[in-house]
ROMARTI-845305 format. One line per 4 residues: number of its first residue (from 0); their letters; for each residue x, y, z of N, C-alpha, C, CB. Coordinates in nm, 4 decimals, padded with zeros to 6 digits. Each point is the difference from the previous one (the first is absolute). Glycine has a CB too. Example, Ala and Ser with C-alpha at 12.3 -4.5 7.8 and 13.67 -1.06 7.14 Angstrom:
0 = AS = 01.3190/-00.5690/00.7800/-00.0890/00.1190/00.0000/00.0900/00.1200/00.0000/-00.1892/-00.1173/00.1246 | 00.1542/00.2223/-00.1966/00.0820/00.1190/00.0060/-00.0770/00.1090/00.0730/00.1184/-00.0628/-00.2145 .
***
This chain:
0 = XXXX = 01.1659/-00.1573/-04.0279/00.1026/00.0810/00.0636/-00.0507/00.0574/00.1325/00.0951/00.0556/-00.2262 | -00.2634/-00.0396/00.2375/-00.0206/00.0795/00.0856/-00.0157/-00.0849/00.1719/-00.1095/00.1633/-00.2337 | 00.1076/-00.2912/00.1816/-00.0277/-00.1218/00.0859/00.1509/-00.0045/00.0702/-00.2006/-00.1491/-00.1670 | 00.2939/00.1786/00.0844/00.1422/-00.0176/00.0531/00.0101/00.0949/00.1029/00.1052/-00.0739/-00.2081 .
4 = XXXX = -00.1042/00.1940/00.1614/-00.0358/00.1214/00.0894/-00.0525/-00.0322/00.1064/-00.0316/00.1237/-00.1570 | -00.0799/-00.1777/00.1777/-00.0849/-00.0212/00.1261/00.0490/-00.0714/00.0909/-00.1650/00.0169/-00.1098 | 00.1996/-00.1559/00.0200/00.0468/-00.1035/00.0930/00.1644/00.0830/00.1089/-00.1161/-00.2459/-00.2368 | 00.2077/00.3061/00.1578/00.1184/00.0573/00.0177/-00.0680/00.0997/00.1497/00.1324/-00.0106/-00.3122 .
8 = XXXX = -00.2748/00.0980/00.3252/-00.0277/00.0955/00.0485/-00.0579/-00.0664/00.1393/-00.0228/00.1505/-00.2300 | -00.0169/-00.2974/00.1913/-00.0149/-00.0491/00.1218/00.0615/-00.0333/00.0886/-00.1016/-00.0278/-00.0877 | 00.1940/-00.1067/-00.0035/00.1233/-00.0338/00.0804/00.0547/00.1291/00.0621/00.0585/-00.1992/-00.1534 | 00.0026/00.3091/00.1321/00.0223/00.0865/00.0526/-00.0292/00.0435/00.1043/00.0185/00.0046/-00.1512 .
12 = XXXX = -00.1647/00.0385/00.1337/-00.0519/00.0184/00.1015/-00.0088/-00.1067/00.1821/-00.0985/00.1248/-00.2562 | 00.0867/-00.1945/00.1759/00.0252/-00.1660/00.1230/00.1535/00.0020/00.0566/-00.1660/-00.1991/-00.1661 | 00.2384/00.2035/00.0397/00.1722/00.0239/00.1037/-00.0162/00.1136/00.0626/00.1828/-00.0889/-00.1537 | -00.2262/00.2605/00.0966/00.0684/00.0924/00.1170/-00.1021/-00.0676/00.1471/00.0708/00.2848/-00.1881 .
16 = XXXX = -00.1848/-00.2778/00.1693/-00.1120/-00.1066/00.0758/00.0636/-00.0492/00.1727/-00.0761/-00.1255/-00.2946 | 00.1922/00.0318/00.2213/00.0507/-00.1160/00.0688/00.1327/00.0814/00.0374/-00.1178/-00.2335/-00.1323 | 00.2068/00.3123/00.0989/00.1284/00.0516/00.0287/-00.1411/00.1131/00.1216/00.2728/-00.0303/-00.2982 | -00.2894/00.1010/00.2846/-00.1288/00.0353/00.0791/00.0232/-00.0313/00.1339/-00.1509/-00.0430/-00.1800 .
20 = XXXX = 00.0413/-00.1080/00.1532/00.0051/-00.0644/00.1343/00.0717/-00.0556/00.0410/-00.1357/-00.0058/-00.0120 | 00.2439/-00.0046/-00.0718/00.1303/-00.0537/00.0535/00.0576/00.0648/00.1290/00.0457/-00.0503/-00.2355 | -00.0191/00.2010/00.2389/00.0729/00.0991/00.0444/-00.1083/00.0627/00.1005/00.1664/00.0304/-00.2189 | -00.2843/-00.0510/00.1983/-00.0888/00.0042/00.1309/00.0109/-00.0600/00.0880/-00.1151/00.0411/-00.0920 .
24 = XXXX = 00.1302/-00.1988/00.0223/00.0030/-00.1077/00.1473/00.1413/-00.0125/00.0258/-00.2106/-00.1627/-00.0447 | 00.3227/00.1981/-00.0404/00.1416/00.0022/00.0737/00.0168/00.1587/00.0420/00.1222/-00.2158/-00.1537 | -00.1799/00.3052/00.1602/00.0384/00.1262/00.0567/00.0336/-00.0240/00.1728/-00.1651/00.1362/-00.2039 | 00.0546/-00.2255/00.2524/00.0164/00.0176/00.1816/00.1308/-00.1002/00.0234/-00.3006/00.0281/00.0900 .
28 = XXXX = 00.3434/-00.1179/-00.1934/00.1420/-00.0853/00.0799/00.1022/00.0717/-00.0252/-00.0560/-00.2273/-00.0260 | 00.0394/00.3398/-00.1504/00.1173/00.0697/00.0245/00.0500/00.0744/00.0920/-00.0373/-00.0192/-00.1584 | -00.0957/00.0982/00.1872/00.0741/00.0930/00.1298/00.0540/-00.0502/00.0880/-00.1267/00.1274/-00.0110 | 00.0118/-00.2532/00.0512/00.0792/-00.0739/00.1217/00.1381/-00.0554/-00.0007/-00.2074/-00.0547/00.0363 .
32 = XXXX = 00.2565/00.0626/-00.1664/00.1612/-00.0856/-00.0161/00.0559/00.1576/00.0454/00.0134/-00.2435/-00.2550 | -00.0624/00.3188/00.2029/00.0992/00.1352/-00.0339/00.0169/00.0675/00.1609/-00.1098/00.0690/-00.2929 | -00.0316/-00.0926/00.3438/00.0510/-00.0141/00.1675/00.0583/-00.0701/00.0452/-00.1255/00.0565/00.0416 | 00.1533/-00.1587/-00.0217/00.0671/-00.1316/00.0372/00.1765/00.0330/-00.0432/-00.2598/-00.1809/-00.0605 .
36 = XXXX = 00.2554/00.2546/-00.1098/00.1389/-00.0184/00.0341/00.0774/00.1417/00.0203/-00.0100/-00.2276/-00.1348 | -00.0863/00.3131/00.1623/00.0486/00.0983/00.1034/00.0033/-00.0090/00.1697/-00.0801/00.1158/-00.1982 | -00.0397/-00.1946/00.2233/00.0816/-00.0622/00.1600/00.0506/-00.1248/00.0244/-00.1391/00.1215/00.0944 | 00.1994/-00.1618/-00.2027/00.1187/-00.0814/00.0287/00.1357/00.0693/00.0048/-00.1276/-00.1724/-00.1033 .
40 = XXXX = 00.1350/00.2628/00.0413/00.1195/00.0840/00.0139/00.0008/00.0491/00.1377/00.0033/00.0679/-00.2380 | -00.1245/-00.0546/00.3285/00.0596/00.0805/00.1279/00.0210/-00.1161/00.0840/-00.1244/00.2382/-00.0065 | 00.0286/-00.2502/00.1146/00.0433/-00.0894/00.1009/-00.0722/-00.1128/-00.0037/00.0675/00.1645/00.1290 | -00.0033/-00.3519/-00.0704/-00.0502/-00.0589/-00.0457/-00.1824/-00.0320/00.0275/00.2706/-00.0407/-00.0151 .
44 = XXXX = -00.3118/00.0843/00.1568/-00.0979/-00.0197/00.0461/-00.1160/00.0855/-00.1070/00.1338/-00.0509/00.2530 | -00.0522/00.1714/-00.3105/-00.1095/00.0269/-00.1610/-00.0119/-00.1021/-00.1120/00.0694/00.2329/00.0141 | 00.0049/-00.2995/-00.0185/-00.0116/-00.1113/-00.1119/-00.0802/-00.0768/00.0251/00.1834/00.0011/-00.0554 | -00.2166/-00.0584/00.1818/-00.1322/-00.0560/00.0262/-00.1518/00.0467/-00.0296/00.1563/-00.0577/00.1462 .
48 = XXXX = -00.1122/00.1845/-00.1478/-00.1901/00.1003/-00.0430/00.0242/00.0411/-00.1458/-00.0702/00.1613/00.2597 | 00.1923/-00.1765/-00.3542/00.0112/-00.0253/-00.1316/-00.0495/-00.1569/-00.0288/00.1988/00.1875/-00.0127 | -00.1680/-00.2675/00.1055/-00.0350/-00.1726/-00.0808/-00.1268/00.0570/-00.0103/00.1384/-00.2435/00.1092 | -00.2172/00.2585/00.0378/-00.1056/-00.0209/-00.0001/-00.0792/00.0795/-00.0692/00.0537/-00.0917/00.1651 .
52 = XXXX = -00.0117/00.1914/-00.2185/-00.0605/00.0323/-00.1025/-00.0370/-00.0093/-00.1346/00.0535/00.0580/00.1390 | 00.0965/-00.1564/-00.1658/-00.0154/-00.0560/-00.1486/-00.0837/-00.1252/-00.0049/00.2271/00.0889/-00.0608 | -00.2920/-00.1334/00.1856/-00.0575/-00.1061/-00.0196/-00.1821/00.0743/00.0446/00.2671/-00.2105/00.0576 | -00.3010/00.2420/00.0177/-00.1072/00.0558/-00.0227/-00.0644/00.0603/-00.1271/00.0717/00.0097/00.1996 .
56 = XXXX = -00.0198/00.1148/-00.2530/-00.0158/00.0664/-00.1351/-00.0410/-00.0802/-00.0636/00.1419/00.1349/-00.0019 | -00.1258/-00.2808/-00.0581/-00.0157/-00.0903/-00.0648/-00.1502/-00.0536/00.0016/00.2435/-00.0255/00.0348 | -00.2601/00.0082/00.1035/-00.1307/-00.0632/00.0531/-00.1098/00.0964/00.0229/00.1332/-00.1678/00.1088 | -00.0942/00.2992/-00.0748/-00.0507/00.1096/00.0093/-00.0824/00.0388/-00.1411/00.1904/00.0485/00.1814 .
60 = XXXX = -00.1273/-00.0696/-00.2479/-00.0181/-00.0358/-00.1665/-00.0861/-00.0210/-00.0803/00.1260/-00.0629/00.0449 | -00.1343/-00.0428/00.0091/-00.1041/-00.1383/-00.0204/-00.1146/-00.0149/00.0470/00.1571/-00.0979/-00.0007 | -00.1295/00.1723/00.1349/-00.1373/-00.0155/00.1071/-00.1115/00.1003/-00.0928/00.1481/-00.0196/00.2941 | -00.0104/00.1615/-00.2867/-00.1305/00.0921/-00.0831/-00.0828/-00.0498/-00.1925/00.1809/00.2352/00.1670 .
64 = XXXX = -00.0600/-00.2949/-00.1830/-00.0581/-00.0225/-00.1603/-00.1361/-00.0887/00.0457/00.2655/-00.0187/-00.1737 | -00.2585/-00.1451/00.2412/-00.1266/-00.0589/00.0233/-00.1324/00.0889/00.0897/00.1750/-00.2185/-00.0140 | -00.1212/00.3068/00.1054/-00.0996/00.0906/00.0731/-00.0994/00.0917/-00.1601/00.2202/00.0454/00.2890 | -00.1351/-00.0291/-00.3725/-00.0407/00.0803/-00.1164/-00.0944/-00.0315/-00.0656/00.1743/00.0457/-00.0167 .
68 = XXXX = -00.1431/-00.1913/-00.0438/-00.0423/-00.1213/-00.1064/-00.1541/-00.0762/00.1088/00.3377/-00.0738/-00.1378 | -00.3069/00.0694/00.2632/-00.1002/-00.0128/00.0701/-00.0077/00.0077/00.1228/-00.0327/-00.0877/-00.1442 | -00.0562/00.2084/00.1552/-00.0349/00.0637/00.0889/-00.0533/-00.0795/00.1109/-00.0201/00.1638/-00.1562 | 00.0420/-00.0675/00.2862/-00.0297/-00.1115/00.1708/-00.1760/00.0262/-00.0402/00.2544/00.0784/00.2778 .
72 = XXXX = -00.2897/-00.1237/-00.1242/-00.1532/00.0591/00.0508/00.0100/00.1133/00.0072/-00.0715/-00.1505/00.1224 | 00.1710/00.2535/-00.0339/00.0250/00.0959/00.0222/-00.0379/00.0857/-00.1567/00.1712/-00.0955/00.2204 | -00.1553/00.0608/-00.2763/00.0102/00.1446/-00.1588/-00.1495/-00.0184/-00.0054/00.2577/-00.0280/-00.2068 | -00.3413/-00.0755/00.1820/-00.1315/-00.0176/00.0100/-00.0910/00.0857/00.0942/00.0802/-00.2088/-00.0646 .
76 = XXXX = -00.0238/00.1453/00.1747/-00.0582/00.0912/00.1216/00.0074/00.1717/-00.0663/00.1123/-00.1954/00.2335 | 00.0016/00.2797/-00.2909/00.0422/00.0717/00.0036/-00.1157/00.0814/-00.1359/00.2605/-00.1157/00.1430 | -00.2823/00.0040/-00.2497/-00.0972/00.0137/-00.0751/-00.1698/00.0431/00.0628/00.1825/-00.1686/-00.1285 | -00.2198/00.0392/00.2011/-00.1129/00.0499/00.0975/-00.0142/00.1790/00.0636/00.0410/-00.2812/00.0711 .
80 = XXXX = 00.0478/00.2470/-00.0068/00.0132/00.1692/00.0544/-00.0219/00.1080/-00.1060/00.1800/-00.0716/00.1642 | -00.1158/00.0378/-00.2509/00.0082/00.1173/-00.1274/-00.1644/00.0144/-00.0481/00.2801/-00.0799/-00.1115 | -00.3130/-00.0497/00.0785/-00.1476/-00.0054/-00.0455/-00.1166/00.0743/00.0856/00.0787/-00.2222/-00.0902 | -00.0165/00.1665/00.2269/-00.1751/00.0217/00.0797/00.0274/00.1117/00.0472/-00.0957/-00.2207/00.0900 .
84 = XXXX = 00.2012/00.2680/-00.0311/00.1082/00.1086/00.0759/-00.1107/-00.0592/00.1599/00.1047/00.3027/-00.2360 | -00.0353/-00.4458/00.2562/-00.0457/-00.0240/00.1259/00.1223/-00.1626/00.0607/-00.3250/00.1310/-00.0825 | 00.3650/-00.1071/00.1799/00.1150/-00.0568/00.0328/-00.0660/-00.1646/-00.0195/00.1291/00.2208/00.1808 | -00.0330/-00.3252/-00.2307/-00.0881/-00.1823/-00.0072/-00.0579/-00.0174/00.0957/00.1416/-00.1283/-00.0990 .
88 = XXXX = -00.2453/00.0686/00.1122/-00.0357/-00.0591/00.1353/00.0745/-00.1223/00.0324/-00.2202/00.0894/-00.0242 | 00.2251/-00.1108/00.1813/00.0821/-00.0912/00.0681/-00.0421/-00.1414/-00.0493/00.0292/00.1592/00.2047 | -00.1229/-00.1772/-00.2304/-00.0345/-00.1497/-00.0297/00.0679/-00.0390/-00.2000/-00.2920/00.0271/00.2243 | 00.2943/00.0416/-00.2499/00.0454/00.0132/-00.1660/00.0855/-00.1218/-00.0222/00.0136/00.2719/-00.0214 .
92 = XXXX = -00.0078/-00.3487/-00.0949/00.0722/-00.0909/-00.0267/-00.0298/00.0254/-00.1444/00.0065/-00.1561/00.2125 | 00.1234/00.1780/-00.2824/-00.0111/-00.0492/-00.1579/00.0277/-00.1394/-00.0626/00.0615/00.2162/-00.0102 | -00.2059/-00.2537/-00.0539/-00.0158/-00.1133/-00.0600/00.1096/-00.0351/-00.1460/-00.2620/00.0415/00.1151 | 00.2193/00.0339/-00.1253/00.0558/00.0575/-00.1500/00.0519/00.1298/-00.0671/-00.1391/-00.1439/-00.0066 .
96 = XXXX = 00.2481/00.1440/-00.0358/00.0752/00.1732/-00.0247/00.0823/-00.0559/-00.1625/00.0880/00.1250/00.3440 | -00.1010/00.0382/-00.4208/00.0714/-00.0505/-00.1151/00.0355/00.1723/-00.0421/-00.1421/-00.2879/-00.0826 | 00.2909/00.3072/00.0383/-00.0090/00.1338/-00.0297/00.0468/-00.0071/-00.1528/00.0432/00.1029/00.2546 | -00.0135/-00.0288/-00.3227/00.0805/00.0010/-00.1180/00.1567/00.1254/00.0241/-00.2821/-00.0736/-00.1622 .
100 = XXXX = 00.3823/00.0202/00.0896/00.1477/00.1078/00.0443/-00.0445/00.1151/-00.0700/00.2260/-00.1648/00.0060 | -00.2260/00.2520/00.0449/-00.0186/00.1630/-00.0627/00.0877/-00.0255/-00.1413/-00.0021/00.1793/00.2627 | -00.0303/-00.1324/-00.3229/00.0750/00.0188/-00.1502/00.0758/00.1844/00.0296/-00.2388/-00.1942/-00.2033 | 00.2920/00.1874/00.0153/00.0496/00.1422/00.0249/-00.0612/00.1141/00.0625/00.0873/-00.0680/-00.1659 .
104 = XXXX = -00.1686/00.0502/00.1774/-00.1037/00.1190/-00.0215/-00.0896/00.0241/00.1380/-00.0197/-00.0643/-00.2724 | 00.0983/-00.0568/00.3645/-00.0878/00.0148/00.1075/-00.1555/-00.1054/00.0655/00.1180/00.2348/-00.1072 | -00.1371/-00.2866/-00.0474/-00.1082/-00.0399/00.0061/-00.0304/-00.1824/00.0516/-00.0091/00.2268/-00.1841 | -00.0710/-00.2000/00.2774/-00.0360/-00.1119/00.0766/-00.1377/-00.0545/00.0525/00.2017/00.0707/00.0409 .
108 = XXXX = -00.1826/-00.2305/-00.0348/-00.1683/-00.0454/00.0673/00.0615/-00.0414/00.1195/-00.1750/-00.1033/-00.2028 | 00.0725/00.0872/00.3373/00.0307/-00.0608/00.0800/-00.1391/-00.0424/00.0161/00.2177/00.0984/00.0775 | -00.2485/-00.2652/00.0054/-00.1511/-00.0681/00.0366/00.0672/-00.0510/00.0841/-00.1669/-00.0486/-00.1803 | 00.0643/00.0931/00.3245/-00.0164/-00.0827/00.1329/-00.1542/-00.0602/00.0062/00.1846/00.1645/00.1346 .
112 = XXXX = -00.1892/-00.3105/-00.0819/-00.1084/-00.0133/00.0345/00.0178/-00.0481/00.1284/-00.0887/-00.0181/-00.2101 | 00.0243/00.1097/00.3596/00.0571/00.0123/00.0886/-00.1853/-00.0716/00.0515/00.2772/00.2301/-00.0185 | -00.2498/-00.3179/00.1501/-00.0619/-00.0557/00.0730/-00.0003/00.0994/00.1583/00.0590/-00.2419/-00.1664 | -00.1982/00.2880/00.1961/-00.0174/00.0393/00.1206/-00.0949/-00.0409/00.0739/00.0906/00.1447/-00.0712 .
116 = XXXX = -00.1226/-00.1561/00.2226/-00.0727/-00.0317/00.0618/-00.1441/00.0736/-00.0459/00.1987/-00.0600/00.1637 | -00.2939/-00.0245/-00.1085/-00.1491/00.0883/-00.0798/00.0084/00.1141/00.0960/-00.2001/-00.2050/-00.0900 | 00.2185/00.2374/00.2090/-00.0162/00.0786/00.0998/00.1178/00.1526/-00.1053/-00.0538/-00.2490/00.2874 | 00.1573/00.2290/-00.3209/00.0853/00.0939/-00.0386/-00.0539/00.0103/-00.1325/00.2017/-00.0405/00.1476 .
120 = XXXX = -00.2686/-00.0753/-00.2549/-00.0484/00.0202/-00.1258/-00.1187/00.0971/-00.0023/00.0845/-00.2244/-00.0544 | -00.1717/00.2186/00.1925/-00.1068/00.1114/-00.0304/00.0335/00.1066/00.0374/-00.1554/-00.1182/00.0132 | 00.2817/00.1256/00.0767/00.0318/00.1486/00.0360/00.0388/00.0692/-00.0876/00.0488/-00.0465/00.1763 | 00.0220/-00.0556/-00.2890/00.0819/00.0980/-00.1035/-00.1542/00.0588/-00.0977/00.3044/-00.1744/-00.0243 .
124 = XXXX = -00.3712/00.0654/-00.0078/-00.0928/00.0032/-00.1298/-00.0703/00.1752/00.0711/-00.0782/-00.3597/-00.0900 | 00.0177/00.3976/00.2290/-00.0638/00.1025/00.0200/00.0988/00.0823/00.0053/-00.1821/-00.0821/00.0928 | 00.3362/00.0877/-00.0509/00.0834/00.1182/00.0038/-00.0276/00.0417/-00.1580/00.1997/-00.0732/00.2064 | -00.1638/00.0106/-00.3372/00.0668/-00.0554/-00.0733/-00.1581/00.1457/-00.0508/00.2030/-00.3432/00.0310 .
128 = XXXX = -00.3481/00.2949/-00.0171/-00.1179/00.0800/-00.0521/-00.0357/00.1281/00.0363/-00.0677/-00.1876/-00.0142 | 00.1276/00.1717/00.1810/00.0153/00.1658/00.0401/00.0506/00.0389/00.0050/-00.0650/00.0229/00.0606 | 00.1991/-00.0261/-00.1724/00.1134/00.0393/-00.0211/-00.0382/00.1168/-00.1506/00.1434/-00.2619/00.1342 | -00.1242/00.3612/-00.1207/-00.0213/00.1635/-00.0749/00.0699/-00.0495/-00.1578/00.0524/00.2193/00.2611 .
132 = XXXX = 00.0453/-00.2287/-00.2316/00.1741/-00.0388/-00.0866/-00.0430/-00.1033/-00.0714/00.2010/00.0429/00.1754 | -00.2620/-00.1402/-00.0997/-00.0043/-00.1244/-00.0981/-00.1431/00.0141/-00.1140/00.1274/-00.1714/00.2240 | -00.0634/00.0751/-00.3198/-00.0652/00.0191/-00.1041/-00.1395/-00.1252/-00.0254/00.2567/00.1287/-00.0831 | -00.4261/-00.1445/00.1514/-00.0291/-00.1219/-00.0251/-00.0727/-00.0464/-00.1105/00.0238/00.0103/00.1997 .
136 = XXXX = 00.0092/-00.1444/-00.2036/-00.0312/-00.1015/-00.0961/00.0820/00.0767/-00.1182/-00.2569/-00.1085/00.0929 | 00.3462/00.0807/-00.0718/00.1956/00.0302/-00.0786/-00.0415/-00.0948/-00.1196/00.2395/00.0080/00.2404 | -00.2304/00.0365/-00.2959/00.0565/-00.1085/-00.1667/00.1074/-00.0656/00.0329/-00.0488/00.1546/-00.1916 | 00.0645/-00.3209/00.1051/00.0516/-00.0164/00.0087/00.0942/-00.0524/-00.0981/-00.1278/00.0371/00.1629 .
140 = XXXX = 00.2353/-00.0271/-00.1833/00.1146/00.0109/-00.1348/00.0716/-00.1254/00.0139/00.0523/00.2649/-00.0098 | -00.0360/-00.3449/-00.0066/00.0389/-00.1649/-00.0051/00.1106/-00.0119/-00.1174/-00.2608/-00.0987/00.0743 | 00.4196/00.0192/00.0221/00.0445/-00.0306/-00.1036/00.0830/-00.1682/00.0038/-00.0004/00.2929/-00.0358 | 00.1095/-00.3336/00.0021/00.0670/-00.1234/00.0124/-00.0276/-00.0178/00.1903/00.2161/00.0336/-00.2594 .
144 = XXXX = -00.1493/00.0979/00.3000/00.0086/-00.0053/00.1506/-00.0626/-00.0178/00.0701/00.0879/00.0829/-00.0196 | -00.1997/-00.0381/00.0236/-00.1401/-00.0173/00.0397/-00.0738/-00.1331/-00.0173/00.0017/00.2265/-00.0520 | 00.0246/-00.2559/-00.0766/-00.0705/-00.1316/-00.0481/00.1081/-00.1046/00.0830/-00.1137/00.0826/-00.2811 | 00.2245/-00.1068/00.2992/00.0830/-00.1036/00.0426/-00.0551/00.0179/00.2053/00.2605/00.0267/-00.2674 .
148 = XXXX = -00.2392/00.0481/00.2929/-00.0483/00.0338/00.1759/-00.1100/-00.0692/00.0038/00.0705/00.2377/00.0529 | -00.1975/-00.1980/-00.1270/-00.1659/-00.0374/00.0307/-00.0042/-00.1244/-00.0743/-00.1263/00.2431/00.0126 | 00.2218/-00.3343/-00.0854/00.0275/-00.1232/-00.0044/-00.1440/-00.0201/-00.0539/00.1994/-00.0513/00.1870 | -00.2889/-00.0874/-00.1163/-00.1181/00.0115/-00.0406/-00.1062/00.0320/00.0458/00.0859/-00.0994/-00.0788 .
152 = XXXX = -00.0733/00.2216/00.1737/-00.0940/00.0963/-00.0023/-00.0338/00.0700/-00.0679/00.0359/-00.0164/00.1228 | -00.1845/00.0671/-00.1484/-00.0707/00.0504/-00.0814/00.0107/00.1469/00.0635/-00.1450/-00.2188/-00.0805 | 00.1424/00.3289/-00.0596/-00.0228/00.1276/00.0615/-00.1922/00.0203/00.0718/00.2371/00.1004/-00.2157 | -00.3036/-00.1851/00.1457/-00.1100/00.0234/00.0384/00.0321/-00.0524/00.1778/-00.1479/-00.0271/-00.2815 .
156 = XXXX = 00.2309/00.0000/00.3666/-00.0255/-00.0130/00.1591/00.0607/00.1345/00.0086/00.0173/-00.2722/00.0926 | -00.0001/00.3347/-00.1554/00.0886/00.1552/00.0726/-00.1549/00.0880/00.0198/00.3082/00.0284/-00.1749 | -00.3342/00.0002/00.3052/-00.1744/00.0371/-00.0246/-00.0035/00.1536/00.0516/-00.1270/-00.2687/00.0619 | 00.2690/00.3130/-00.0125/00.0322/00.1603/00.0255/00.1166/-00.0190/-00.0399/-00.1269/00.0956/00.1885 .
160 = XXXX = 00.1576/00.0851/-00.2742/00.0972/00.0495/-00.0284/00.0457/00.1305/00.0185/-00.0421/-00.1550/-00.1056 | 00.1021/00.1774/00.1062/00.0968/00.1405/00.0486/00.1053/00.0435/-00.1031/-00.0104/-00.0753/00.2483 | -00.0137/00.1850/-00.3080/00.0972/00.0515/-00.0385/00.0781/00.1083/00.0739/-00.1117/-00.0781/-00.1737 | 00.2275/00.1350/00.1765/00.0865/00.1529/00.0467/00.0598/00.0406/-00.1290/00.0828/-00.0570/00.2581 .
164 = XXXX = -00.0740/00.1822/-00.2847/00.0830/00.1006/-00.0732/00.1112/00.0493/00.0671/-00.1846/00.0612/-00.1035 | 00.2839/-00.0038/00.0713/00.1172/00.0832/00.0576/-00.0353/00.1280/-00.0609/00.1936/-00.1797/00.0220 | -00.2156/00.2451/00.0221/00.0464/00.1806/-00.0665/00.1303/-00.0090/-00.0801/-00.0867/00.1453/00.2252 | 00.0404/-00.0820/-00.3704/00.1617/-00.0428/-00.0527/00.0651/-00.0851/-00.0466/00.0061/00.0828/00.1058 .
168 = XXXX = -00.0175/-00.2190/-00.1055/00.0237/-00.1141/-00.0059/-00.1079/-00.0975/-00.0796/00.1301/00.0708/00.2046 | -00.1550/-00.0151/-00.2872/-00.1051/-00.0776/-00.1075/00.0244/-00.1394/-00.0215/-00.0195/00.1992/-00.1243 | 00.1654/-00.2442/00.1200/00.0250/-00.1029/-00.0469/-00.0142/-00.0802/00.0683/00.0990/00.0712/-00.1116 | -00.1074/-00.0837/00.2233/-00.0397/-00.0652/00.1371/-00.1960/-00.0612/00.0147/00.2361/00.2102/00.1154 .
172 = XXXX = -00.2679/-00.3626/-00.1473/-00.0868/-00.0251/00.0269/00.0475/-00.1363/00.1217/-00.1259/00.1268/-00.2482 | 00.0267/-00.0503/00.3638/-00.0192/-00.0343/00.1598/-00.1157/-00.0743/00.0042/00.0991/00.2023/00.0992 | -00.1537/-00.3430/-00.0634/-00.1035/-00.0501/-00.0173/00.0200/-00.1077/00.1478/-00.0357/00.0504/-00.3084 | -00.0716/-00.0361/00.3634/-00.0344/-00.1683/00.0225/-00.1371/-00.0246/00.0246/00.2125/-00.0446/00.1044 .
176 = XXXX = -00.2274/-00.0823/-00.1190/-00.1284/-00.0304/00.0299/-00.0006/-00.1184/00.1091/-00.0732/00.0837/-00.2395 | -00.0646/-00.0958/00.2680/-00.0750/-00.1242/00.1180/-00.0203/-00.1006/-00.0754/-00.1352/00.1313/00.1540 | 00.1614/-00.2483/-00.0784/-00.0609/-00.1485/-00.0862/-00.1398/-00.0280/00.0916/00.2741/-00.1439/-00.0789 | -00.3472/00.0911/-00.0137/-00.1247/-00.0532/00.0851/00.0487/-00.1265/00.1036/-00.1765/00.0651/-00.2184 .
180 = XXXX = 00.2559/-00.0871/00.2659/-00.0037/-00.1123/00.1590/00.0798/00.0771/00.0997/00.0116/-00.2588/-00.1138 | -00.0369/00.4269/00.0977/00.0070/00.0857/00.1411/00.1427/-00.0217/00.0546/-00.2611/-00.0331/00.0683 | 00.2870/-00.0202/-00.1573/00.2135/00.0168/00.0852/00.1129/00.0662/-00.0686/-00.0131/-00.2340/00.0828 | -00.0215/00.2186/-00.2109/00.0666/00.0160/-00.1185/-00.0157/00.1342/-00.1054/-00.0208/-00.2494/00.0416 .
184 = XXXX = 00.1375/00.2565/-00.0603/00.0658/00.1236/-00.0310/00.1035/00.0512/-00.1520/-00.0219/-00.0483/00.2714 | -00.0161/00.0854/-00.3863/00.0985/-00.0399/-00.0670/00.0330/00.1569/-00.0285/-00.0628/-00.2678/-00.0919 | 00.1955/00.2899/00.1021/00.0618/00.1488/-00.0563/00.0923/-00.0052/-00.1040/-00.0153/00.0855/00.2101 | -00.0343/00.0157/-00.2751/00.0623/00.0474/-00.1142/00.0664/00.1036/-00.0040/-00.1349/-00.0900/-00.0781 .
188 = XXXX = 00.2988/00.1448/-00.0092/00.0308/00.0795/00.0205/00.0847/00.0389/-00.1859/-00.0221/-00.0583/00.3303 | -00.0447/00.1141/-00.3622/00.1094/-00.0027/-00.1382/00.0060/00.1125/-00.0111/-00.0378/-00.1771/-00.1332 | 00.1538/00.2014/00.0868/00.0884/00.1598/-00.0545/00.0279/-00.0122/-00.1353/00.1372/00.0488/00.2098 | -00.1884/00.0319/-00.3136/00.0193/00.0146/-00.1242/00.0504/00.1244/-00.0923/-00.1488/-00.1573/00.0620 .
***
């Protein structure tokens, strides 16, 4: 009986789930109809910024759900900053990036493994040691995310590490470390 229960508590859960995201991702065309057919009632040259609105909203939509599901360079970059509290360097290229969707609760991984010139890789590695804030030779906490980014790299090439704390913010582990061939960069960012 109690299996019935469960199964009943899931399904459940999965439909309100889906009526959910239903009404999330149709919330921006409704309005846009509900504008549209209030300036169609006035003059016709408003009915044109009603079409065009019922057709944007749509795409507008979409753009944000895939921006969500996966993230640009830009959110990465945005990760870096958070970690080192030092703006990317210009030469930066991400090789490899992998985040996980925040769940209820907030909770998320993000892994960059970002490529820099050796000239910007040693600037960071000495900011990075005479840096007060930062935390060195950071532990390091490894998970799916991490392991899929460093592919088949070994943690033994990570040969400096860095940890940061937030005041307040416990749940927040800030990491990155150096790879031994002086270019390479892998950051970590998980919220728990």
């Amino acid at each position: 009986m109690s299996g019935i229960i469960d199964k009943i508590f899931v399904w459940g859960f999965f439909l309100f789930a889906g009526v959910l995201a239903l009404i999330m991702v149709s919330l921006p065309t409704v309005i846009a109809y509900l504008i549209y057919r209030w300036f169609s009632k006035k003059k016709k040259y408003l009915k044109i910024i009603g079409i065009s609105l019922l057709i944007v909203a749509p795409i507008w939509t979409i753009y944000e759900i895939i921006i969500a599901l996966y993230p640009s360079d830009s959110f990465y970059f945005e990760e870096f900053k958070d970690v080192t509290l030092r703006e990317i360097p210009s030469s930066a290229k991400i090789l490899k990036k992998t985040a996980s969707y925040p769940d209820f609760h907030g909770e998320y991984a993000s892994v960059s493994l970002i490529k820099l010139s050796p000239k910007e890789y040693k600037a960071l590695l000495m900011a990075m040691n005479n840096d007060k804030r930062i935390i060195k030779n950071g532990e390091l906490i490894v998970s799916s995310e991490f392991d899929e980014v460093m592919g088949n790299l070994e943690t033994d090439s990570i040969i400096h590490s860095f940890t940061r704390k937030i005041p307040n913010e416990e749940d927040h582990y800030l990491y990155i470390g150096f790879l031994n061939d002086n270019t390479t960069v892998v950051v970590l960012k998980y919220v728990t």
